[in-house]
C-alpha positions as CSV (number, residue, x, y, z in Angstrom):
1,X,67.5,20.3,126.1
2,X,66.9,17.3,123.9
3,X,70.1,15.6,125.7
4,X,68.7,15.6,129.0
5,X,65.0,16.4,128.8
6,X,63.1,19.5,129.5
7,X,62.9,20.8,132.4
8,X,65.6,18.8,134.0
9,X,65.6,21.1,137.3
10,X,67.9,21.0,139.7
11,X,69.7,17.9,138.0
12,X,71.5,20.8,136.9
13,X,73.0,21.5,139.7
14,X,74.9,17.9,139.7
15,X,78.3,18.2,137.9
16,X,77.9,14.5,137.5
17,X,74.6,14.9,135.4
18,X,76.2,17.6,133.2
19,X,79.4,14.8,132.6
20,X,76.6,12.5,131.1
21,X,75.0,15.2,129.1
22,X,78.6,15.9,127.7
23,X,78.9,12.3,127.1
24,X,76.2,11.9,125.4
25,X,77.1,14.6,122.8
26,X,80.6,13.3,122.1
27,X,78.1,9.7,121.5
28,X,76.8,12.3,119.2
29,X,79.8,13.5,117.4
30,X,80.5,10.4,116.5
31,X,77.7,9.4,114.4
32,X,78.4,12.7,112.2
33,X,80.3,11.5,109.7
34,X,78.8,12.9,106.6
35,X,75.7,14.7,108.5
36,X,75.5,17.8,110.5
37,X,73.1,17.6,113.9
38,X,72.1,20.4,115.9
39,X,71.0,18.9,119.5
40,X,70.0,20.8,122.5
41,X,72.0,20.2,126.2
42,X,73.3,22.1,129.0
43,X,76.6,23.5,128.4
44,X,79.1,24.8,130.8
45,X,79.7,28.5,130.9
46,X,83.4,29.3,130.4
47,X,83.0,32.4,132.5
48,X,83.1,32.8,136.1
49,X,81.4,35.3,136.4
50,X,77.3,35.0,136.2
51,X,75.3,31.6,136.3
52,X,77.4,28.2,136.0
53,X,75.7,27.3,132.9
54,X,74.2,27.8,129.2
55,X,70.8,26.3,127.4
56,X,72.9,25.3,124.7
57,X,72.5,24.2,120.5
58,X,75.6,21.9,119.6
59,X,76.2,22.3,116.4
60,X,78.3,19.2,115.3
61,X,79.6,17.9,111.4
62,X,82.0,15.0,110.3
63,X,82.8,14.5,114.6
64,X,83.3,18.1,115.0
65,X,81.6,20.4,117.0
66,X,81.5,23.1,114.8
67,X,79.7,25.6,117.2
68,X,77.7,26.3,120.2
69,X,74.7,28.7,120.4
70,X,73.5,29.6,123.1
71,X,70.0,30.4,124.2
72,X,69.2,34.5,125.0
73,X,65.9,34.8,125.9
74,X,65.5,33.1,129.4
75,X,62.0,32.2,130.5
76,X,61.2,33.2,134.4
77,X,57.1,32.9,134.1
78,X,54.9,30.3,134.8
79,X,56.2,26.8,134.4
80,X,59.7,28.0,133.4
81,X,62.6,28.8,135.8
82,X,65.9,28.8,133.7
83,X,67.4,32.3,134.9
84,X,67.8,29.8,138.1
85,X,70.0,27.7,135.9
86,X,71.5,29.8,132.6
87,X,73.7,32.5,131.7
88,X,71.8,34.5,128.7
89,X,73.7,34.5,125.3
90,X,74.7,38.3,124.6
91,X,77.2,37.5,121.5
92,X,75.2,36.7,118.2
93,X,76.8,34.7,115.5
94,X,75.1,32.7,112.1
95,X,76.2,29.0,111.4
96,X,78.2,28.9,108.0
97,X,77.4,25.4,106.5
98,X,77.3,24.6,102.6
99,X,77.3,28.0,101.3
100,X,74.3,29.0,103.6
101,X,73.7,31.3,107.0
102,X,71.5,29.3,109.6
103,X,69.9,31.4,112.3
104,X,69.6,29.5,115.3
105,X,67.7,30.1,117.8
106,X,65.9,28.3,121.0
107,X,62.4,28.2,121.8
108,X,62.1,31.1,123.7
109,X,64.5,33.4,121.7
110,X,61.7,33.7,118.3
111,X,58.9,35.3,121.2
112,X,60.3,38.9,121.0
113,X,59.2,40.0,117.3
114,X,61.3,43.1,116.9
115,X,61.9,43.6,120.8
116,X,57.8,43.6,121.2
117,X,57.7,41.9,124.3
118,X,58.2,44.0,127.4
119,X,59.8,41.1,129.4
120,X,62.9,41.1,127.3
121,X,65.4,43.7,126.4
122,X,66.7,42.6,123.2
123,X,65.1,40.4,120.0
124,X,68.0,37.8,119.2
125,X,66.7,38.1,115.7
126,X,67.5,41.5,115.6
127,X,70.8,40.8,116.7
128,X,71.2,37.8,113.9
129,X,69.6,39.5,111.3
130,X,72.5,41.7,110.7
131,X,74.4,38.9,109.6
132,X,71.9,38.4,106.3
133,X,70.8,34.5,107.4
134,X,69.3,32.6,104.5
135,X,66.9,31.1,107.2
136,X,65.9,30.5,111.0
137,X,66.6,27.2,112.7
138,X,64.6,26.9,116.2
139,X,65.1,24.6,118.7
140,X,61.7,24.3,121.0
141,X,60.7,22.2,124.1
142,X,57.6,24.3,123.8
143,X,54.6,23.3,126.4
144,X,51.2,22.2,125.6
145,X,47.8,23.9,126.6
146,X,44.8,23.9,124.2
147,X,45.6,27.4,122.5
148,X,49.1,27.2,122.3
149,X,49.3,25.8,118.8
150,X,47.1,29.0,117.3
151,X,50.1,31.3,119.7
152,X,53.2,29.3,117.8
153,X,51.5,30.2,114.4
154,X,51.2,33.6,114.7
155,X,54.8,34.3,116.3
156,X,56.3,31.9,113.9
157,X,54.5,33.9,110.5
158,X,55.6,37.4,112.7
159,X,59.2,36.4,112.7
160,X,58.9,35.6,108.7
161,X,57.1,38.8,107.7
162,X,59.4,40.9,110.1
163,X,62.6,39.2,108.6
164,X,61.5,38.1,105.2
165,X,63.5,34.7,105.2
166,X,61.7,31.1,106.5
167,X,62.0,29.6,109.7
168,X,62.2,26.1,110.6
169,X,60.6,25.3,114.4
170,X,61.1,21.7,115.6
171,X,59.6,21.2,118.5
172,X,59.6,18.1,121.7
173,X,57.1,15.4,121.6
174,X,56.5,13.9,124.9
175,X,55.6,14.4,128.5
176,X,57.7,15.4,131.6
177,X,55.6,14.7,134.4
178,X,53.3,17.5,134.6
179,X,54.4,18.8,131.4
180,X,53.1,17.5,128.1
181,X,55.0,18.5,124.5
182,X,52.4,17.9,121.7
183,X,55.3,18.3,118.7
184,X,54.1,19.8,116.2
185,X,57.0,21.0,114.1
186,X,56.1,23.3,111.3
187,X,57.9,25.3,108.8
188,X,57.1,28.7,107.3
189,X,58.3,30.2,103.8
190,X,59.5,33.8,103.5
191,X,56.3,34.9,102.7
192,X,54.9,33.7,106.2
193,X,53.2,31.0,104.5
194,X,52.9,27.3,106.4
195,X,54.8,25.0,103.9
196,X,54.7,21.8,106.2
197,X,52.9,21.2,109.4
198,X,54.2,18.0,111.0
199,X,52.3,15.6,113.5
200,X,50.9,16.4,117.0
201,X,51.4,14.4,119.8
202,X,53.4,11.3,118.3
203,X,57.0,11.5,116.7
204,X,57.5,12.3,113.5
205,X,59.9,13.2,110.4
206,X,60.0,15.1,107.4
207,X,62.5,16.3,104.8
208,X,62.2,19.9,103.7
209,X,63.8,20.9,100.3
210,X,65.1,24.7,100.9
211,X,64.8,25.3,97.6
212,X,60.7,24.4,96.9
213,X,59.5,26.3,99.9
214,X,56.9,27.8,97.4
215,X,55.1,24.8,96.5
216,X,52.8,22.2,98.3
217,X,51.5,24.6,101.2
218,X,50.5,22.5,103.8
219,X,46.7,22.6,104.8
220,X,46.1,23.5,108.8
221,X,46.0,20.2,111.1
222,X,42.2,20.7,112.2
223,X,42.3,19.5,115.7
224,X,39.3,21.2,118.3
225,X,40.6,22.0,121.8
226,X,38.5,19.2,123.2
227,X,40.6,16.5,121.2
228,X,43.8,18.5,121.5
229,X,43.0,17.9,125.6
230,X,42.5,14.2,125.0
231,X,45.8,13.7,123.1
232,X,47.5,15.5,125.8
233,X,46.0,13.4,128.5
234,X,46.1,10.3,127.1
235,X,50.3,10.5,126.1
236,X,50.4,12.6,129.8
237,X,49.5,9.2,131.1
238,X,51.5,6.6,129.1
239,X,54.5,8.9,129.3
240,X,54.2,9.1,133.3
241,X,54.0,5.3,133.5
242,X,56.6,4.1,130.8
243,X,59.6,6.8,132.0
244,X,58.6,5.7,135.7
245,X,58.6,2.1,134.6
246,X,55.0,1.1,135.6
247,X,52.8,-0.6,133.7
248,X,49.4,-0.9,135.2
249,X,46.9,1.8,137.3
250,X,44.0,1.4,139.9
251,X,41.9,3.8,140.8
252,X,37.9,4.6,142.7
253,X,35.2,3.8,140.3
254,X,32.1,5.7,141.8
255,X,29.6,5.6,138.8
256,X,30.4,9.3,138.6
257,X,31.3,10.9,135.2
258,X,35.1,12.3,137.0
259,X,36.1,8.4,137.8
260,X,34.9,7.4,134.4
261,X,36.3,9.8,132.4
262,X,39.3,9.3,134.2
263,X,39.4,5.4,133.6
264,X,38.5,5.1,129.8
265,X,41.5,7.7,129.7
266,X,44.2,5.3,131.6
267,X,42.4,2.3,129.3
268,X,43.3,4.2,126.4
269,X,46.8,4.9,127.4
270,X,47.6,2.1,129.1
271,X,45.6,-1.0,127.9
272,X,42.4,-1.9,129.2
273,X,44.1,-5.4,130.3
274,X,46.3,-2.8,132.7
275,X,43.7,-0.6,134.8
276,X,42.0,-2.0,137.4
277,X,38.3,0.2,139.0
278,X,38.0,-0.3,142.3
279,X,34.0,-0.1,143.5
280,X,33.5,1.0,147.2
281,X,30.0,1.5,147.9
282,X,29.2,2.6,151.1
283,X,25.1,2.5,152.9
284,X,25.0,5.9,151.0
285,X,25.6,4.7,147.3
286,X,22.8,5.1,144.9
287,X,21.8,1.1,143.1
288,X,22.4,3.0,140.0
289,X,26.0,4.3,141.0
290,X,27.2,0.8,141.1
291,X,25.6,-0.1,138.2
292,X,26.9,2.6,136.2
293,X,30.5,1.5,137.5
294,X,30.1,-1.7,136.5
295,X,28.6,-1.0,132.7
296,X,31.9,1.0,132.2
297,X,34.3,-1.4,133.3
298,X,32.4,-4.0,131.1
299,X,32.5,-1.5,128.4
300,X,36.0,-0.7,128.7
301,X,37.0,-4.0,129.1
302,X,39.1,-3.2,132.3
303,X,39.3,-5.6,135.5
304,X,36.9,-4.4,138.6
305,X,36.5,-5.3,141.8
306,X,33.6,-4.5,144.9
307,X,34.7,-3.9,148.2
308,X,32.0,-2.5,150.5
309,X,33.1,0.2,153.0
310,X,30.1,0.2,155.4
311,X,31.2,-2.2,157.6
312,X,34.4,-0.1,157.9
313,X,33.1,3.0,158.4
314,X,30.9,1.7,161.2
315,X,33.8,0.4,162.9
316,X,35.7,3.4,162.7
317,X,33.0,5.6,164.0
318,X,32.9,3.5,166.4
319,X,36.1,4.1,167.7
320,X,35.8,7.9,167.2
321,X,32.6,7.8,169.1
322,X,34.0,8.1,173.0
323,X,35.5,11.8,171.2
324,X,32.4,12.4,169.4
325,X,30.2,11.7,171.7
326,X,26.7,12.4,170.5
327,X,27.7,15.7,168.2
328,X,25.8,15.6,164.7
329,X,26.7,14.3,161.9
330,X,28.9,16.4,159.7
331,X,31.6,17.1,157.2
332,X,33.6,14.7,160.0
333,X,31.8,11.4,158.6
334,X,32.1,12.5,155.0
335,X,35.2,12.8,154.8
336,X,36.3,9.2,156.9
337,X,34.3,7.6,154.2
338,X,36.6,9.3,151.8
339,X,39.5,8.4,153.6
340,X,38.9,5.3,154.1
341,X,38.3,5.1,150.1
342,X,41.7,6.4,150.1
343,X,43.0,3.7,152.4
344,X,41.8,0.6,150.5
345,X,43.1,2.2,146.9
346,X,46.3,3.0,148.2
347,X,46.6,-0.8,150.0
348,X,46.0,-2.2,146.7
349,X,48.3,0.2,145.0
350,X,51.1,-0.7,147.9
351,X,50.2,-4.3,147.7
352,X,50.2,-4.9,143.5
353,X,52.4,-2.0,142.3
354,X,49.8,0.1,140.8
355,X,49.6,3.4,140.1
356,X,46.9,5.4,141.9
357,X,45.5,7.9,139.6
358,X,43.6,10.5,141.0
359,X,40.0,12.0,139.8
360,X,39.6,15.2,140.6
361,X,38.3,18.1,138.2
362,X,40.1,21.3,138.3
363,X,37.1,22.7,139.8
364,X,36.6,20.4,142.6
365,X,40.6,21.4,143.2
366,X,40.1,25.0,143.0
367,X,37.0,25.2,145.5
368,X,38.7,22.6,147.8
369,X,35.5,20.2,147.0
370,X,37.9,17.1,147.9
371,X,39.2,15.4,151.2
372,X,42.8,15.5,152.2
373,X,44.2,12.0,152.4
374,X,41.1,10.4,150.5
375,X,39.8,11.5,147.2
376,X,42.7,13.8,146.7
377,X,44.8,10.6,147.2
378,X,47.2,9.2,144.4
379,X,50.4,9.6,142.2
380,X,49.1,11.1,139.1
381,X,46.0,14.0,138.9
382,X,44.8,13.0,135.1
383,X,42.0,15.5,135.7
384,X,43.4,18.4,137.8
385,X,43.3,20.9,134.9
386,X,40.1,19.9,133.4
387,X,37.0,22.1,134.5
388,X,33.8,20.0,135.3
389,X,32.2,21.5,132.0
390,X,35.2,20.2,130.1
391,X,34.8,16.7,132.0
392,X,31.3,16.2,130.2
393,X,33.0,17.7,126.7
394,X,35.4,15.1,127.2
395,X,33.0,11.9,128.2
396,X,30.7,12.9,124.9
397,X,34.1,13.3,122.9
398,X,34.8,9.8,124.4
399,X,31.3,8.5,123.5
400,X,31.8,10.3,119.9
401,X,31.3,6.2,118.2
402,X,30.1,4.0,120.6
403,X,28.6,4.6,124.2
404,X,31.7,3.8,126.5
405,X,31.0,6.1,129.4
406,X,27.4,5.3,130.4
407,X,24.8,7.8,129.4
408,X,23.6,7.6,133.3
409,X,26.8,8.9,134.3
410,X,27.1,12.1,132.2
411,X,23.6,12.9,132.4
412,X,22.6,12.3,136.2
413,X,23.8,15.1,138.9
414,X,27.1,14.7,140.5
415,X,27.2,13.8,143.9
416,X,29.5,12.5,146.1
417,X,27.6,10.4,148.0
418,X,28.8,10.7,151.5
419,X,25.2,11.7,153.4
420,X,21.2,10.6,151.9
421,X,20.8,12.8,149.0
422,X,23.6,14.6,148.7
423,X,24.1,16.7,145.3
424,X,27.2,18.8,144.6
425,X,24.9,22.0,143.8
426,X,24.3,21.8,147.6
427,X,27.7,23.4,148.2
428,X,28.1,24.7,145.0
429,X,27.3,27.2,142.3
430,X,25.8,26.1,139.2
431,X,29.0,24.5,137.4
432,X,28.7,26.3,134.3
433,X,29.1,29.5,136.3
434,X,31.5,28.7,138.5
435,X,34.1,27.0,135.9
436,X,33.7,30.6,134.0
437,X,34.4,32.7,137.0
438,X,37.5,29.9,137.7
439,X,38.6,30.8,134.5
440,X,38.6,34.4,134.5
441,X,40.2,34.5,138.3
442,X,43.1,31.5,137.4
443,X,43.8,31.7,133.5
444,X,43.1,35.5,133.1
445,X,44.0,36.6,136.9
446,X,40.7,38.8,136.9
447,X,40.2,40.3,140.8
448,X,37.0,40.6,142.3
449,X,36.0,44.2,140.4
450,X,36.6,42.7,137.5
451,X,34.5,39.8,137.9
452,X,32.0,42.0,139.2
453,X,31.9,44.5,136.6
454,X,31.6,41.4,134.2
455,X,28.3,41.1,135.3
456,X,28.7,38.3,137.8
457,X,26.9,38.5,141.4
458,X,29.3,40.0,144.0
459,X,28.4,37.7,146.6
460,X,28.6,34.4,144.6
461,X,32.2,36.1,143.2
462,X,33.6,36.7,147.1
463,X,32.7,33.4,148.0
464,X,34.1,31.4,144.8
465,X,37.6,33.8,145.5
466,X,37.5,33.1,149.2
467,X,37.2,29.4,148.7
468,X,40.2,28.9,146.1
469,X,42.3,30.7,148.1
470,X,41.7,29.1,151.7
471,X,41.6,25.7,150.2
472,X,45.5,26.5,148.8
473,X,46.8,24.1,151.7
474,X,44.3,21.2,150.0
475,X,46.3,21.9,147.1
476,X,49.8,22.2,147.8
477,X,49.2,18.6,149.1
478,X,47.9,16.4,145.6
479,X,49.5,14.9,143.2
480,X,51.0,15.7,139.5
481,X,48.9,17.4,137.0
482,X,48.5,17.1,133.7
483,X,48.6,20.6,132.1
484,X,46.5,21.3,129.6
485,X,45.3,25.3,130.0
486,X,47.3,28.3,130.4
487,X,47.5,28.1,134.2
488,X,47.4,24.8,136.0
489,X,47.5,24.1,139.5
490,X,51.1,23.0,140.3
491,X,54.3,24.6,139.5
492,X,52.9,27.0,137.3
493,X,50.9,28.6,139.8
494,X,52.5,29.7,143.0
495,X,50.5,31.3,145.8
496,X,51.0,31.4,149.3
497,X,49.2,28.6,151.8
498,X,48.7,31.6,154.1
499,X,47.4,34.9,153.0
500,X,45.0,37.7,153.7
501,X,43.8,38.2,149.9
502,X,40.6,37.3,149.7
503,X,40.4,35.0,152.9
């Protein structure tokens, strides 16, 4: 899908939008003079019977196109959807070009090693094999999470020691929205052995001599999972506001470790000169909260602004207060101090064209620790799919050669500061423990016995499973995230607003 991007949706369904992509490969065709270029696009499915489309290879030499493979192995799991869209490929055929057989392939097709995987009925390589190829040629718009890369190895050495020729795997570099492609093209030799690993997260280009595939092995990229997630976020971000066409983000600066992390993040991406942190203490702020605020704009070097909310909450409760009469205070005054957080961020937004970005920890979103229409405001969630226990990873990993983030921030206890002495651990479990019971119930899908025979408490796992799944509304409601794990929020997790699971 290089033509049109990955996952272009229900574009698809515009004949209009499949006209361009065919106009772009005949913009293609004639640049071939000389060179043959396999490029990805939608084609149209000749047949009229079955879907109206393929996920196509062009295979195009001296403005010809020579061929077109199509795509077998159709993805209908997580973040994918393209049995909406595609026909599968059931005819299998090698590319003939200067006196070798090319096995292509895309992205998905390489996953079922000798028909291993029970989704699929049928390993394309199997089927292309056959035809004695001299190598494989795939085509990937493969999605980042931390582990993937250590996944694309292993398949990519199983498909060499199952077929005993070497494959070559190019795959995207960018984001889509929620979706972030961290490149990473590699090629194997016969022997399964990495010959050439090429950059993560930034384009690159190499030429690979078919002959030498013996020599110069390539060394492993070392890159930890806490780095791989700050690649991702940071090109998540730029890539969001370059393909939209903005240039410049605001968003809450608390003093709290979420909002900084979040803002040295954006600096990095977009230019300190281009994020603004807005301060909005209210009679409940901590002196140091500010203060800590403050240091990391200066440290940054972003633009910051105070503007005090007390005097607007007071005026707002005092318009609630003929409906509230004299009840208590309550989760009612939190969250119109959020709100009205959400208010002023979302005037300047409006006002200057800014980008909002949003805060909030994937477990703060899981648990439903965030107020509709305030803190859960904005256009882009750079944190959604981070865990609080990843957060502080990140802000040290940040911190790793000069104190950016301040030390206050990462090493005081996180609070949202709506009522005196508030503390998250007041509503929480210990974060440590409830990010790894997260974890096992969203990544792994581990139920309550499981949990439980785990060795967690049975009343701390009830109530952690009870509050992600009543607080689905909350979530069905934010913005974009970034994906980084297995299983974000999002479209790669669907679960019903109203069920009985749990609840």
């Amino acid at each position: 899908m290089a033509v049109c991007g990955y996952p272009p949706r229900d574009f698809l369904e515009f004949s209009d939008f499949i006209n361009k992509c065919q106009d772009v490969i005949d913009r293609v065709r004639e640049l071939s003079e000389g060179i043959a270029i396999l490029i990805g696009s939608p084609s149209v499915n000749p047949v009229a019977e079955g879907k109206d489309l393929h996920n196509s290879a062009y295979f195009i030499y001296n403005k010809k196109i020579e061929k077109v493979i199509h795509k077998t192995l159709l993805p209908t799991y997580d973040v994918f959807d393209e049995y909406r869209y595609f026909e599968p490929n059931t005819a299998f055929e090698c590319i003939e070009f200067k006196g070798k057989k090319i096995a292509v392939t895309i992205c998905e097709d390489i996953w079922n090693v000798g028909n291993e995987n029970p989704l699929y009925p049928i390993s394309p390589m199997d089927e292309l094999i056959k035809e004695q190829p001299d190598f494989i040629l795939n085509l990937s718009a493969s999605p980042f999470s931390y582990h993937q890369v250590e996944s694309r190895k292993q398949i990519l050495k199983a498909n060499c020691d199952r077929y005993k020729i070497p494959i070559f795997y190019c795959n995207c570099v960018g984001a889509q929205t929620e979706l972030i492609f961290d490149g990473g093209s590699m090629v194997f030799n016969a022997q399964g052995n990495m010959v050439k690993e090429l950059s993560y997260f930034k384009e690159d280009f190499q030429i690979i001599d078919l002959e030498n595939l013996q020599i110069g092995l390539d060394a492993p990229i070392s890159i930890n999972k806490i780095e791989r997630i700050h690649q991702a976020l940071v090109m998540g971000i730029r890539d969001y506001f370059q393909k939209l066409g903005f240039k410049q983000a605001v968003l809450g600066l608390s003093g709290g470790i979420d909002s900084a992390l979040t803002c040295a993040l954006a600096a990095e991406a977009l230019g300190a000169e281009n994020v603004l942190g807005v301060l909005m203490p209210s009679q409940y702020s901590s002196d140091h909260s500010v203060n800590d605020a403050i240091i990391l704009a200066n440290n940054i070097g972003c633009k910051h602004e105070t503007i005090a909310i007390e005097d607007g909450f007071f005026a707002i409760e005092k318009l609630l207060k003929p409906f509230f009469k004299d009840l208590p205070f309550n989760i009612a005054e939190e969250n119109l101090q959020a709100r009205i957080r959400g208010l002023l961020l979302m005037g300047v937004s409006n006002k200057f064209g800014y980008i909002l970005l949003n805060t909030s920890n994937k477990s703060e979103a899981a648990v439903g620790y965030g107020t509709l229409y305030g803190d859960m405001c904005g256009g882009l969630a750079v944190l959604g799919d981070v865990y609080k226990t990843e957060v502080y990873d990140l802000a040290k990993y940040i911190n790793r050669d000069r104190e950016i983030i301040p030390l206050n921030s990462i090493q005081k206890a996180p609070s949202a500061e709506l009522r005196p002495g508030q503390k998250d651990q007041d509503s929480l479990p210990p974060y440590d423990v409830l990010d790894e019971v997260l974890y096992q119930y969203i990544e792994k899908c581990c139920g309550p016995k499981e949990l439980i025979a785990m060795g967690f408490d049975s009343a701390l796992v009830n109530r952690i499973l009870r509050m992600v799944n009543t607080n689905e509304f909350k979530r069905a409601q934010t913005p974009p995230i970034l994906r980084v794990s297995s299983k974000a929020f999002g479209m790669g997790r669907r679960m019903p607003i109203v069920g009985k699971y749990l609840s």
